[in-house]
C-alpha positions as CSV (number, residue, x, y, z in Angstrom):
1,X,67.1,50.3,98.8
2,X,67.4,53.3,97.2
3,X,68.5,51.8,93.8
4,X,65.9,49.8,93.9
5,X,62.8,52.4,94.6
6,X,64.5,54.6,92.1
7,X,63.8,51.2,89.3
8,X,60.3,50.4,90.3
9,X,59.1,54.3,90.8
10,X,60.8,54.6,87.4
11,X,59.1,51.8,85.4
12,X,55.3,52.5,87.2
13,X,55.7,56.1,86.1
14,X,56.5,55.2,82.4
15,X,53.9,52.3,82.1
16,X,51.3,55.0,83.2
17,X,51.8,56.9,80.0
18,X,49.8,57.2,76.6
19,X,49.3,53.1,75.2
20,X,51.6,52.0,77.5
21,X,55.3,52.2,75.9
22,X,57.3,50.7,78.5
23,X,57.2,47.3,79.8
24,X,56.9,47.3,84.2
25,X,59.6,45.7,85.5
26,X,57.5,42.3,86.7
27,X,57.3,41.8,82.6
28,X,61.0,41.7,81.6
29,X,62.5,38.4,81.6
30,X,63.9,37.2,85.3
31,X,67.2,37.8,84.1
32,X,66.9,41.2,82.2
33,X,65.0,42.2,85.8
34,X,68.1,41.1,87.8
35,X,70.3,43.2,85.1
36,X,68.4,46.1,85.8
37,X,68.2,45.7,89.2
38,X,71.9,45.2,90.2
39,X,73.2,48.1,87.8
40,X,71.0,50.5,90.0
41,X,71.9,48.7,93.6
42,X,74.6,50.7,95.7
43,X,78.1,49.1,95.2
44,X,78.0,47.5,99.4
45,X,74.8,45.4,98.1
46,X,76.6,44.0,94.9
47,X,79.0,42.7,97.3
48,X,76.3,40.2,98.6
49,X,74.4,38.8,95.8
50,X,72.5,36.5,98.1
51,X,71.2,39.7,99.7
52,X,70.8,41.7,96.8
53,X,68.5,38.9,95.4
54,X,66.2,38.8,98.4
55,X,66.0,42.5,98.3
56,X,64.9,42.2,94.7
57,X,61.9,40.1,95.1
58,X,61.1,41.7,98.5
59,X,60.8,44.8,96.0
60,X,58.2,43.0,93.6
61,X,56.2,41.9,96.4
62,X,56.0,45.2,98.2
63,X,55.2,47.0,94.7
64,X,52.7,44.6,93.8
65,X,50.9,44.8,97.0
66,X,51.3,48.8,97.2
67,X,50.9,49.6,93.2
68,X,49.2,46.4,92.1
69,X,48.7,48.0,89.2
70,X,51.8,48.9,87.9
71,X,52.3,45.1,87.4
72,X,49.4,44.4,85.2
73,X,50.8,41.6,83.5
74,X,52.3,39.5,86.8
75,X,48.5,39.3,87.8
76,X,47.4,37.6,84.3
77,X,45.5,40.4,83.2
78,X,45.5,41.5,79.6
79,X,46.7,45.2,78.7
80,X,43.8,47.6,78.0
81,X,42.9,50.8,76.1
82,X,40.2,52.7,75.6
83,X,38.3,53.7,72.9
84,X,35.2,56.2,73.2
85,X,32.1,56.0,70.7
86,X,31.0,59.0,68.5
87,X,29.1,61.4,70.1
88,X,25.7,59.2,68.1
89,X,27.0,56.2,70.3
90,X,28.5,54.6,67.1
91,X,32.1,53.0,66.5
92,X,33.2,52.7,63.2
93,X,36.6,50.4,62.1
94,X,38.4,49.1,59.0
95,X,40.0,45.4,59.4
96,X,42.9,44.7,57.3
97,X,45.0,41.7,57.0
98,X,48.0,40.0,56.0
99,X,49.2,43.5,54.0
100,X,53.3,43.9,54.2
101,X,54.7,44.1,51.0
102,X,55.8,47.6,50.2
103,X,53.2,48.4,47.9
104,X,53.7,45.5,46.1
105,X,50.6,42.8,45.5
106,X,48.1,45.5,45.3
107,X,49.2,46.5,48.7
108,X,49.6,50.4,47.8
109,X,45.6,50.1,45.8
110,X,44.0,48.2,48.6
111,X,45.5,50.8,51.1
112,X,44.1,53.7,48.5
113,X,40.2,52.2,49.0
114,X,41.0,52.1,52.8
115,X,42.0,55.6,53.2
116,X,38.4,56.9,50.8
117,X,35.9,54.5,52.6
118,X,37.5,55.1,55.8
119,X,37.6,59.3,55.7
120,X,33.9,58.1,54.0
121,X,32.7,56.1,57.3
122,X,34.9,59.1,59.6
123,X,35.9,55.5,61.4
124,X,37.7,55.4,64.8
125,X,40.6,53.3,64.5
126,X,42.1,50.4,61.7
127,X,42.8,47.0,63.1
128,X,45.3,44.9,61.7
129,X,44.8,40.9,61.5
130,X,48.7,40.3,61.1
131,X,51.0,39.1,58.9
132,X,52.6,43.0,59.1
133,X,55.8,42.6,57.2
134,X,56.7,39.4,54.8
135,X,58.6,37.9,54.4
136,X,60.0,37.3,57.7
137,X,58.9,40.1,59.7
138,X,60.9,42.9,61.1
139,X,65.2,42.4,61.5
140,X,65.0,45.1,64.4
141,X,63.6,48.7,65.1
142,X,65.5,50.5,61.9
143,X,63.7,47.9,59.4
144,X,63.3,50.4,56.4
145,X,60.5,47.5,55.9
146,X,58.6,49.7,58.3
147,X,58.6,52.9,56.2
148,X,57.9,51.0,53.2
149,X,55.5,48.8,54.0
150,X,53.8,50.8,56.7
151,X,54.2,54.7,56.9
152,X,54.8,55.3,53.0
153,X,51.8,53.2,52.1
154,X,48.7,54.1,54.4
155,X,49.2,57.8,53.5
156,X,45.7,58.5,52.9
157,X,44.1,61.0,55.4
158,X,41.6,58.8,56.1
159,X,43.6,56.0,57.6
160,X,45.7,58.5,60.2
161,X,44.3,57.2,63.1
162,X,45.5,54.8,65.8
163,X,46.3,51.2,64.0
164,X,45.7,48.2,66.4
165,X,48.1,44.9,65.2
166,X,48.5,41.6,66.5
167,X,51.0,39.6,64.9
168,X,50.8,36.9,62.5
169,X,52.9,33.8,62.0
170,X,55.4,35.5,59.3
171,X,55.9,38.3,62.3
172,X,57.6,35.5,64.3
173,X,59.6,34.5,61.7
174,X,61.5,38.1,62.5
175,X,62.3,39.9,65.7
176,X,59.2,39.8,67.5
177,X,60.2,42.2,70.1
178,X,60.8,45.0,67.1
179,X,57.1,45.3,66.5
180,X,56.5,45.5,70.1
181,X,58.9,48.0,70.4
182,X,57.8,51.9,71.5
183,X,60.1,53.3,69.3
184,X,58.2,52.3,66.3
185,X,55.1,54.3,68.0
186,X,57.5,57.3,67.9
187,X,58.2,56.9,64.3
188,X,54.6,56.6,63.4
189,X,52.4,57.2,66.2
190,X,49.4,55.6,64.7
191,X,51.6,52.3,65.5
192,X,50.4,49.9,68.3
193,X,51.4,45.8,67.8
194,X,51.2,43.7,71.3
195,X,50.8,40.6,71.8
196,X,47.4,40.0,73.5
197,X,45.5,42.8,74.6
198,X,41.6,44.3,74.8
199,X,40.3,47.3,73.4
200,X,37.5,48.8,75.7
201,X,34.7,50.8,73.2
202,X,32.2,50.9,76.2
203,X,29.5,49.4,73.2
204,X,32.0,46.7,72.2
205,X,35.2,45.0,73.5
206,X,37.3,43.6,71.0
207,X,39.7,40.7,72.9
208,X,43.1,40.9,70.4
209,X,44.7,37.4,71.0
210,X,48.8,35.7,70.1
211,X,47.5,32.5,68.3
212,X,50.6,31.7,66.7
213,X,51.8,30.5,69.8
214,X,49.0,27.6,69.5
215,X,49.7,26.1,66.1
216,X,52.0,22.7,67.1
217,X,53.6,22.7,63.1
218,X,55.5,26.3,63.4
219,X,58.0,24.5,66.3
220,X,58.5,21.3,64.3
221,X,58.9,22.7,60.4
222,X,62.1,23.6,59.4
223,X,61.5,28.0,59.6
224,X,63.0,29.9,62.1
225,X,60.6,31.0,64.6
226,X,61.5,34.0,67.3
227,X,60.0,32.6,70.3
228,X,61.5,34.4,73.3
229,X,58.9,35.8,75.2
230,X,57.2,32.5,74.5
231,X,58.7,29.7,76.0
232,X,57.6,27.8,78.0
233,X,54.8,27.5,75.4
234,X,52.6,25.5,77.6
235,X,52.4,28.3,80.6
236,X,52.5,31.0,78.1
237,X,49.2,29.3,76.5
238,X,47.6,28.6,79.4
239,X,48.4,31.9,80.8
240,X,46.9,33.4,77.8
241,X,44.0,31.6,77.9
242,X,43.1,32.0,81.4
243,X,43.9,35.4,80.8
244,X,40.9,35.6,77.7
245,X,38.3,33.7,79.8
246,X,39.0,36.2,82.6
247,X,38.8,39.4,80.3
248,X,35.5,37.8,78.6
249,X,33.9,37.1,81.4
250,X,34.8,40.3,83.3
251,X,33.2,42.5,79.9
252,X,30.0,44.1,80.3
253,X,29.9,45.0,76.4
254,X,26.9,45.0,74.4
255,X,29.2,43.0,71.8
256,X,31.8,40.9,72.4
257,X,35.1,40.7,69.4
258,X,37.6,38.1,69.3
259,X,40.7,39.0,66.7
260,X,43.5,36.7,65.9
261,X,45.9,35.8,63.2
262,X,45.1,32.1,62.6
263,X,41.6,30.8,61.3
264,X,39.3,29.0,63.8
265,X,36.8,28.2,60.7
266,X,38.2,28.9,56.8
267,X,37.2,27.7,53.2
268,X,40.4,29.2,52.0
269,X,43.8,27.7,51.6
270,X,45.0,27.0,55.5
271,X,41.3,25.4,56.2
272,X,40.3,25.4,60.3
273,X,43.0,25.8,62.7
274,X,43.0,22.4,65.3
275,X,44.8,23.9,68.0
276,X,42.0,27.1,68.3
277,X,39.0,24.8,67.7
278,X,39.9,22.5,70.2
279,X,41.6,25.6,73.0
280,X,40.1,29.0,72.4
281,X,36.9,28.3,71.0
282,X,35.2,26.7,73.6
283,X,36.1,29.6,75.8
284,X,34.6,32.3,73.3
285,X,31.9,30.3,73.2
286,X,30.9,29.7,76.8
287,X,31.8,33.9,76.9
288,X,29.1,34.6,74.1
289,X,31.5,36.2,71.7
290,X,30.1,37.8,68.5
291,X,32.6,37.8,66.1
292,X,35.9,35.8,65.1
293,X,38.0,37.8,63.0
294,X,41.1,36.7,61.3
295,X,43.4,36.8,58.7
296,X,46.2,34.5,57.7
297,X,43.9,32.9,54.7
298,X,44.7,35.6,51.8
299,X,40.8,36.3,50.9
300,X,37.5,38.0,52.8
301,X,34.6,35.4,53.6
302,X,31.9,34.9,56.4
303,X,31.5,31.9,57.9
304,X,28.4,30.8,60.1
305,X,27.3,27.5,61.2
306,X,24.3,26.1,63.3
307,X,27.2,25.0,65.7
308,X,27.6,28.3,67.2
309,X,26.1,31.5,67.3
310,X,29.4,33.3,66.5
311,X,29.9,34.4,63.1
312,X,33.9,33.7,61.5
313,X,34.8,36.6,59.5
314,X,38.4,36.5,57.1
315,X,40.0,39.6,56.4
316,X,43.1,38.5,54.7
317,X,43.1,40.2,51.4
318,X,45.7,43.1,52.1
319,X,48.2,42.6,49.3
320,X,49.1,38.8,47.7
321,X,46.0,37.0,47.1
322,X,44.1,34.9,44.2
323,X,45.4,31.3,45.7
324,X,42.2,29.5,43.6
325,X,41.3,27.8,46.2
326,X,37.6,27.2,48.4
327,X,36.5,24.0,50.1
328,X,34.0,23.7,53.0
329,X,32.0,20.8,53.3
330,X,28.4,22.6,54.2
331,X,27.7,25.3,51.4
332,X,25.2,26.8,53.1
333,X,27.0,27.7,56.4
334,X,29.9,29.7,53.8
335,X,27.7,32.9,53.5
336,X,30.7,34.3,51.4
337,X,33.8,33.9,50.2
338,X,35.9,36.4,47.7
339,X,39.3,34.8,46.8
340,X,40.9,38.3,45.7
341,X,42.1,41.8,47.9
342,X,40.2,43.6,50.2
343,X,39.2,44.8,53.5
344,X,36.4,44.9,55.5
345,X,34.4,47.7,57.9
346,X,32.9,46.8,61.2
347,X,30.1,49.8,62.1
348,X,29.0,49.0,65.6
349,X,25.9,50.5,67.9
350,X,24.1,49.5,70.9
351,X,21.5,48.1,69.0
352,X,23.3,46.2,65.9
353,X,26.7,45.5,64.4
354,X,26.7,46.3,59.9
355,X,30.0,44.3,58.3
356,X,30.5,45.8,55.1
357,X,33.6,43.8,52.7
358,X,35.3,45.7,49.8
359,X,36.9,44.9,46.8
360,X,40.2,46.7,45.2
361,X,38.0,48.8,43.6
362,X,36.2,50.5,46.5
363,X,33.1,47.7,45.5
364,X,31.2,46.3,48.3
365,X,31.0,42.0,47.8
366,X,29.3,41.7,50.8
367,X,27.1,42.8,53.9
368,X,25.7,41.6,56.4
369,X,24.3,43.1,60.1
370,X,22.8,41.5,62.9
């Protein structure tokens, strides 16, 4: 039993570090557990697999009842950080989208008006809508499309602080598992890509969700998806969703922020996702969720219908852009809608919430507070 102690004491004590860079054992794939576990097992317990086996699960179930929470994810809860307000009580972010092109599209001038408005606004942390490296995502950790699309690009002092992703659907179209890997955080330590998780602002919680994982075409078109880590997509999504009503639910927030890749309500190009109108949005919406944000649709708009009190906010605009195109039956629920690059600020206090969009230029389009 020693081997074994020695691999759970090992993995609690790492997960309990700075944003979480190691995975706990109860997250690794059965057989990636079982690989681990028998390379640290005495050589008289390899003898008897059958034996070793039990020990091994005997070992989860002891840990999980001992250190429950060292095995966070087992119990369906999402990962969480924490974020503290200014010493006013304000939180201040930038949203960006949809951005990974080594400087090219306008990447390296949107990035420029980020870093000024964002050492303007002293914010707290940049958030990342997906879509981190195109084409395909990342071919492992020692992508050079990680310097050039990432580190060499958001230079500006203003934008050194802690980046939150979630990935997008060109991500999965690479090696998922590169951007969730802790190695990139010790290349850049402003780096932090999961797949679901919650950031805890005490004013606000934002609720970062894999959607993906919920779009029925991306397993039936003819790209290559990487979805390990995924399958069975029908427990994964409605692990994950259980997961979001639980977190939502739990939140004693003032405000309430759901971010994902795909579009729940859109004008632009992709138009409304079916899969999160008909799976997560009903769940935000029983929850009381503010604000949708998004990317995926290369553009910035605001969306709000008499439907639902939550407001769908795009911030797509990080590099290509300009696809001409804006449909959405009711023109007076599209509040705005800019088809070029850009970002967007979220400044958030107890007592209201200021969205701010930018052009290229540093220009605001668009503002808007509740």
């Amino acid at each position: 039993m020693k081997g074994v102690a020695f691999l759970l004491s090992f993995t609690c004590n790492k997960e309990t570090q700075s944003h979480s860079q190691f995975l706990p054992l109860a997250s690794l794939s059965p057989s990636l557990s079982s690989s681990l576990f028998f390379l640290l097992l005495p050589p008289h317990f390899t003898q008897n697999r059958t034996h070793a086996m039990a020990v091994l699960w005997n070992g989860h179930l002891v840990l999980g009842l001992v250190l429950g929470y060292c095995l966070v994810p087992s119990l369906g809860e999402l990962e969480r950080f924490v974020e503290s307000p200014k010493g006013d009580g304000s939180l201040t972010f930038l949203v960006v989208g949809d951005w990974g092109r080594r400087g090219n599209y306008n990447q390296t001038e949107v990035a420029h008006q980020m870093g000024i408005i964002g050492e303007k606004l002293d914010i707290d942390f940049v958030v990342s809508t997906g879509d981190n490296f195109y084409e395909d995502g990342l071919t492992g950790v020692d992508d050079p499309a990680f310097q050039e699309s990432f580190v060499n690009i958001y230079t500006h002092p203003g934008l050194q602080k802690q980046w939150y992703s979630v990935l997008g659907n060109h991500d999965y179209r690479g090696n998922v598992e590169a951007q969730l890997n802790p190695i990139l955080r010790k290349m850049d330590s402003r780096w932090l890509c999961l797949r679901s998780f919650v950031v805890n602002a005490e004013i606000v919680e934002l609720f970062f969700v894999d959607t993906t994982p919920f779009v029925d075409k991306y397993f039936t078109e003819g790209d290559v998806y990487d979805w390990s880590g995924v399958l069975p997509r029908k427990r994964y999504l409605s692990n994950l969703l259980k997961d979001v009503d639980l977190a939502l639910k739990e939140s004693r927030a003032k405000w309430k922020i759901v971010i994902g890749h795909h579009t729940i309500k859109s004008a632009g190009e992709h138009g409304n996702t079916a899969e999160l109108v008909a799976q997560l949005l009903p769940i935000m919406q029983a929850n009381n969720v503010d604000l949708y944000i998004n990317g995926h649709d290369h553009c910035l708009q605001r969306i709000s219908t008499s439907a639902s009190p939550i407001q769908f906010l795009t911030s797509g605009g990080g590099s290509k852009a300009w696809r001409g195109y804006v449909s959405w039956p009711n023109p007076e629920e599209l509040k705005f809608y800019y088809d070029g690059q850009g970002f967007m600020t979220v400044q958030v206090t107890k007592a209201q919430i200021n969205i701010v969009f930018y052009d290229i230029e540093g220009q605001v389009r668009h503002h808007w507070s509740v």
